[in-house]
N, C-alpha and C positions, 0 to 999 in steps of 0.2 A: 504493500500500500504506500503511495505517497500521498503525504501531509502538502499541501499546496497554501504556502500564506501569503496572500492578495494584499500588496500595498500600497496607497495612495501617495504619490509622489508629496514633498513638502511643500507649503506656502510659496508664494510668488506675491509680486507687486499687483499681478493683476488679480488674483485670488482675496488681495485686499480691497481690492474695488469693483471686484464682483463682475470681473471681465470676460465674458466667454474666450476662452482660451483656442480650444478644438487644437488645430494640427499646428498652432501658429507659438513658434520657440521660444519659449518665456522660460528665464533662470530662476532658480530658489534666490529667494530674497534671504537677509538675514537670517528670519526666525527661520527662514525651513529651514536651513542648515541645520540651526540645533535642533528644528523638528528630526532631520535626518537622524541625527546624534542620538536623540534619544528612542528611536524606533531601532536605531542598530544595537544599543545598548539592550531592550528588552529582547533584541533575537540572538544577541549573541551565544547564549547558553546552546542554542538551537544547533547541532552535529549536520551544518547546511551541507548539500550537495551540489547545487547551483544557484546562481542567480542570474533572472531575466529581468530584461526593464525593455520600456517602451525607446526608441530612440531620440526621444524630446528631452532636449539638456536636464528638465526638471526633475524625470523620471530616472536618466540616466545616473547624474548628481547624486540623486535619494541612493540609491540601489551601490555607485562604489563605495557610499561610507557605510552601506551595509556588510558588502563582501569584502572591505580590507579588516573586518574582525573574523575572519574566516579563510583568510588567503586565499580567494576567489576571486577570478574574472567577473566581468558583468559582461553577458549576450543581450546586446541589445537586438530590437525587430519590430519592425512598423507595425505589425499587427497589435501592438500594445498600445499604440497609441490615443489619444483620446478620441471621442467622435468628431469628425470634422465639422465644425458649422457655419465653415462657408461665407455669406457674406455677414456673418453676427460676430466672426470673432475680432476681437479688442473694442468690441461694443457692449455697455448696461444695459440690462432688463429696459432701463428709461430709454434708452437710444433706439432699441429695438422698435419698441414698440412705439416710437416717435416717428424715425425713418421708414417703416416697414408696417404701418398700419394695419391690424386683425392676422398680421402673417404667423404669426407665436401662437396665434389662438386655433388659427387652422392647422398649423404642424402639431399642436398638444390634443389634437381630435385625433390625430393619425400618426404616428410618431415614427409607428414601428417601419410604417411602409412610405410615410415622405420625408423627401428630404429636402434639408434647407437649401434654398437656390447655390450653386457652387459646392456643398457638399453631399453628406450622405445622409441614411437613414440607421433609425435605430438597430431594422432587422438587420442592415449590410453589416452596422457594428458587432450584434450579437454573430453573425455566422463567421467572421473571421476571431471575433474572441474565443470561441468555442473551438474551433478548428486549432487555433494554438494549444489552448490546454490540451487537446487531445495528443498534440505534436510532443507535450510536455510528457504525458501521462506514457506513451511509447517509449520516450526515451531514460525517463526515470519511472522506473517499476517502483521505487524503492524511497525512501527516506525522507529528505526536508527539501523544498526549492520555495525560493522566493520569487515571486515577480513584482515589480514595480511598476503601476501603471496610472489610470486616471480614472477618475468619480467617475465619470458616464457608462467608461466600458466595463469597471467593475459593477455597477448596479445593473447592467442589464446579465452580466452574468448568476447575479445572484438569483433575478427574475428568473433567469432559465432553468438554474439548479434547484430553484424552492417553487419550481412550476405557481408564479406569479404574474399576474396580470402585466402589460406595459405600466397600465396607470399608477400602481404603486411603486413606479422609477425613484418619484422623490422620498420615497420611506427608505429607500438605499443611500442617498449622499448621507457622507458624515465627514469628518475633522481630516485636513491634510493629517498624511500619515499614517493614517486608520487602518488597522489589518482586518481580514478575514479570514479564516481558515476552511479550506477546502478540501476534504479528503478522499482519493480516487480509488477505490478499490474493486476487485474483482466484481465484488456484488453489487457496486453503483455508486454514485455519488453523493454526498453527504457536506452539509454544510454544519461545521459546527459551531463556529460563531461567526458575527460581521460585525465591523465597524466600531471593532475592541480600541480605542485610543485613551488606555489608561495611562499609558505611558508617557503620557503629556500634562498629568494633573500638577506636577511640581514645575510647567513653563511659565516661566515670568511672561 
């Protein structure tokens, strides 16, 4: 069986102003750093096997100050990456909905199967996120792997694993950083917790 623990990449400047990010390369700010720090610190105990991260600086960032406590590579791989949103991203909820009049409200009717003009949809997100883990699940039968990726694609993975509706996508974001644990085994899938970000109660 492999233990799979799902992690959100650290804080960024746009993360701080609630910026749709999607596939557009924004750095850990400050605080993710030490968000990173202390997500690597609670998995260090962890006997890791590999580490993956999306190839967006912020995911990649997160993920080396996980595996230099484990003398690990990071594999990075666009299928990690967040969902694209096209013409929304480095835009607020307010800009969207300013520039783009009723367009949020007709993509959150349909999520799964439209996509934001220049990007993608949620199901394109979930079938390449699924397809990786499964890439993952082949090549390690066995042990601990991390991957480091973003709020979107984790929450619809978790939709898929806890056979949940799209609409309860927003019950899945939680706190940069935040793990989940996914465990693959002969018999099926299992999610045993989401969106664990204790490891952040002592961040100034």
């Amino acid at each position: 069986m492999v233990k799979l623990y799902l992690v959100r990449h650290g804080e960024t400047s746009w993360n701080q102003f609630y910026r749709y990010q999607g596939h557009t390369d924004v750095p850990l700010s400050e605080t993710g750093f030490k968000q990173a720090r202390l997500v690597a610190g609670r998995l260090k105990a962890k006997p890791l096997t590999a580490v993956y991260a999306s190839d967006l600086s912020r995911a990649w960032q997160t993920a080396e100050i996980i595996a230099a406590g484990h003398g690990l590579t990071v594999t990075t791989d666009p299928a990690l990456r967040e969902v694209d949103y096209g013409l929304w991203e480095g835009l607020t909820l307010a800009e969207i909905n300013a520039q783009y009049p009723g367009l949020r409200d007709k993509w959150l009717a349909d999520p799964e199967n439209m996509a934001v003009p220049g990007g993608e949809s949620l199901g394109a997100v979930r079938d390449r996120a699924v397809a990786f883990m499964e890439k993952i699940r082949q090549q390690h039968p066995d042990g601990n792997v991390v991957a480091v990726t973003h709020g979107g694609l984790i929450a619809m993975l978790l939709l898929t694993y806890l056979n949940e509706d799209v609409n309860f996508l927003r019950k899945f974001f939680a706190r940069n950083t935040n793990v989940s644990r996914i465990d693959f085994a002969d018999s099926g899938v299992k999610v045993v917790y989401w969106g664990d970000a204790s490891h952040l109660d002592d961040l100034e």
